[in-house]
N, C-alpha and C positions, 0 to 999 in steps of 0.2 A: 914350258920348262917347269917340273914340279918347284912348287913353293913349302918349305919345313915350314909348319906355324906350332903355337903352345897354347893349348887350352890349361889354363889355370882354373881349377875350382876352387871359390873363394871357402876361407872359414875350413876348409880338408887337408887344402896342400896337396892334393893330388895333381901332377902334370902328366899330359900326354902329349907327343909328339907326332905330328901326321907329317907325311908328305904323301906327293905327287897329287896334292889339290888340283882339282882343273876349275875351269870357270862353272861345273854345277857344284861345287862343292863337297864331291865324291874324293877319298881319301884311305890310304892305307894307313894302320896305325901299327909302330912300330912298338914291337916287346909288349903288346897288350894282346892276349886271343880272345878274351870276352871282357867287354866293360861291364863293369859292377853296376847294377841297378841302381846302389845308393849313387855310386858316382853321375850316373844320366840322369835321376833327377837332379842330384845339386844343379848341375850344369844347367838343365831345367826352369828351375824358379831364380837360380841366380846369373843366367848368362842369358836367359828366352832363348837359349840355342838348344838342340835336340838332336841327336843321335842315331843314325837309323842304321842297322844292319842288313848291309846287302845277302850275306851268304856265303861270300867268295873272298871272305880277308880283308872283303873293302866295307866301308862305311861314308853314308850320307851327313853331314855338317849342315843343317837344317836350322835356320834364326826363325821363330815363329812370327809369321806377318801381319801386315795389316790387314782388311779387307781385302781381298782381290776380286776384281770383277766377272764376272762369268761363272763365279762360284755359287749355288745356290742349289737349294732342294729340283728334285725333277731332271737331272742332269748321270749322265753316265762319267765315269773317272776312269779311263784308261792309263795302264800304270807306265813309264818309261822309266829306264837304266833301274827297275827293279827286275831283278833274274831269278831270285828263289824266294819260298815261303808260300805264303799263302797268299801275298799280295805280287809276286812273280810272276810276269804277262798278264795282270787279271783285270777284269772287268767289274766296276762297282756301280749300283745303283743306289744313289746318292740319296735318299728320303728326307733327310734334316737337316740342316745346318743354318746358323747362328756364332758368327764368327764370337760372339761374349759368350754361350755356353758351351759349343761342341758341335760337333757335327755326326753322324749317324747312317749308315751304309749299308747294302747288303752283295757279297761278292757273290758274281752271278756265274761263273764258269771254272769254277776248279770241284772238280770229283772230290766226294765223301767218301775217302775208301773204308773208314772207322764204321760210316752209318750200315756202309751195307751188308757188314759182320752182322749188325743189331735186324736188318730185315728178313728176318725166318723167313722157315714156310708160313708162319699165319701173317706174311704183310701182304699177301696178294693184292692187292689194288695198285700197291706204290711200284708195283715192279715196270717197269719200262719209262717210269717218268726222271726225268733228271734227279738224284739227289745230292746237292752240291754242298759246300762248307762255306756259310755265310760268312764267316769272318772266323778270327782269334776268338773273339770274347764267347763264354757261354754258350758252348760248343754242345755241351752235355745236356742244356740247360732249356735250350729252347729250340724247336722249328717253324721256320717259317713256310708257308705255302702262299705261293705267286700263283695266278692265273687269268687267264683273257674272260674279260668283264663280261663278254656276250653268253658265259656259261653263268651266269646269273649271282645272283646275291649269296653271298654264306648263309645255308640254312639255318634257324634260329635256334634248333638241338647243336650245330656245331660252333656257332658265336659263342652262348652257352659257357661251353669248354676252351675257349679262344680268348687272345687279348688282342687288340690292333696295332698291325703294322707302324711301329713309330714313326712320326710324319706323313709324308701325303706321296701318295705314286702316282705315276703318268697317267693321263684319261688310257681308259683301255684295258688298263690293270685293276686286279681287287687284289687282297690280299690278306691274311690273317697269322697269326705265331699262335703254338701249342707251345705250353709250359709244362717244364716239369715237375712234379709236387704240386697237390693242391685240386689239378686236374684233374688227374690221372694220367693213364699212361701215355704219355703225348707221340708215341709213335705209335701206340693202336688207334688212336684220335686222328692222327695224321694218315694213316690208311684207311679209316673211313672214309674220310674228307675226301680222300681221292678217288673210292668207289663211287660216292654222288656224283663226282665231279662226270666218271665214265659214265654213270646213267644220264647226266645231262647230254651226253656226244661227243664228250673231250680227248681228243687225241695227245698219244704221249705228248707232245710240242706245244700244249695249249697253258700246260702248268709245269712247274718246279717248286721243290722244294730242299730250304738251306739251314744249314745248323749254324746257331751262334749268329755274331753280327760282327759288325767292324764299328769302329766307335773312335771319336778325334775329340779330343780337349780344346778349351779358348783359344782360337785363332791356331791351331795346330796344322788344318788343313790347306788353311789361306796362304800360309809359311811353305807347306809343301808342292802346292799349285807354281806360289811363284818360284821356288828353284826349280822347276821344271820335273817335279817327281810323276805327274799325272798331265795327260790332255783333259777336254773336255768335249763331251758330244751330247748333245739334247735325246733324253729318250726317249722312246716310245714304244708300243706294244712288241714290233715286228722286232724290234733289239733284244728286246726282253724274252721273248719265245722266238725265235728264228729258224728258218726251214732247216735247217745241219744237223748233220748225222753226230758231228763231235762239236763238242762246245768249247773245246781246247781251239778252237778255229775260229771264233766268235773276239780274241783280241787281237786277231791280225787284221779280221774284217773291219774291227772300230778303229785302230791304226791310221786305216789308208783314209778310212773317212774322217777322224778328225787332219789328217794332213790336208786333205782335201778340202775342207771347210778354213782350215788355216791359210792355206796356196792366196797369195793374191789375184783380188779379182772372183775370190770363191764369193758365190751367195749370202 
């Protein structure tokens, strides 16, 4: 049975009225179509609750949590009851987190339809490799390139022009981000990178590369784990590059496998 409840933000005087709460804490809110940014932070620093937008009129009611176990760098986050946006059905490879400073991600399967306005005829290298949209943040700002370790070290002309993937990634993976400013042109940098990579014997499937990143505040993620916004799956190379034609098919496959690992009696 839906529950009315009142978020009060203290020191605004702002009220909003939800119903049809269920036990994740998804909610409709009434006579409001966009909340105010000032308003989700207040709510923020003065309630540790947080506000997510699903897409669909509905909204997540998110209390930021303690530690939760199983959360930790080296991990995939498969998204649940998120249905649009960037973080909609999608796959996150987890690199950093530290429930006191933040946490640090890179989304591994949703199309850059923006990026590949920007790859002319002169990006011939990058053509046939995935180029996906790491996250919201710094979209314009930086790419990262993912690839299978056995295609060797980043040459030392391209570290160079490069800064390191923030945090640590699964054995198997290398990885490096092209910036923009300062660089140079970090998609000509990043069609380079992908020419060596083809002189080394790199099949499309063997690298990706993503714009921007995803990024989680104190204990933001830990709060989102425990209402059930995300699973968890251990990565590894073969998640990371996977034999499939579409990579929109890559969160159904982590789905079954974190149910699977959840099922009792799983391994």
């Amino acid at each position: 049975m839906a529950r009315p409840i009142v978020l009060i933000a203290p020191m605004v005087g702002i009220v909003v009225t939800c119903v049809e709460i269920n036990q994740l804490g998804f909610c409709r809110v009434d006579g409001v179509g966009r909340l105010d940014l000032i308003f989700t932070q207040v709510v923020y620093w003065f309630c540790a609750i947080r506000i997510v937008h699903r897409g669909d009129g509905r909204v997540a009611i998110i209390r930021n949590g303690r530690p939760f176990r199983g959360v930790r760098a080296g991990r995939l986050l498969i998204s649940r009851h998120i249905e649009h946006g960037v973080f909609g059905n999608s796959v996150v490879l987890l690199t950093e987190h530290d429930h006191r400073r933040g946490s640090f991600g890179l989304v591994l399967n949703k199309r850059e339809f923006r990026g590949v306005v920007e790859l002319d005829e002169r990006r011939d290298d990058l053509r046939g490799f995935f180029v996906g949209r790491g996250g919201p943040v710094e979209t314009r700002e930086a790419v990262t390139m993912l690839y299978r370790a056995h295609l060797g070290p980043t040459p030392p002309h391209i570290a160079q022009i490069t800064v390191p993937v923030v945090g640590d990634l699964p054995e198997g993976v290398r990885g490096c981000t092209f910036v923009d400013g300062g660089y140079g042109d970090m998609w000509r940098d990043a069609d380079a990178a992908a020419g060596l990579l083809r002189e080394n014997g790199a099949q499309t499937k063997d690298a990706i590369f993503v714009t921007g990143y995803a990024g989680w505040g104190r204990n933001q993620l830990d709060g989102e784990v425990r209402a059930g916004a995300w699973r968890l799956v251990d990565a590894d190379a073969d998640w990371i590059f996977p034999d499939i034609d579409d990579r929109a098919d890559l969160w159904a496959q982590l789905t079954r496998e974190a149910e699977e690992q959840a099922a009792p009696g799983a391994r």
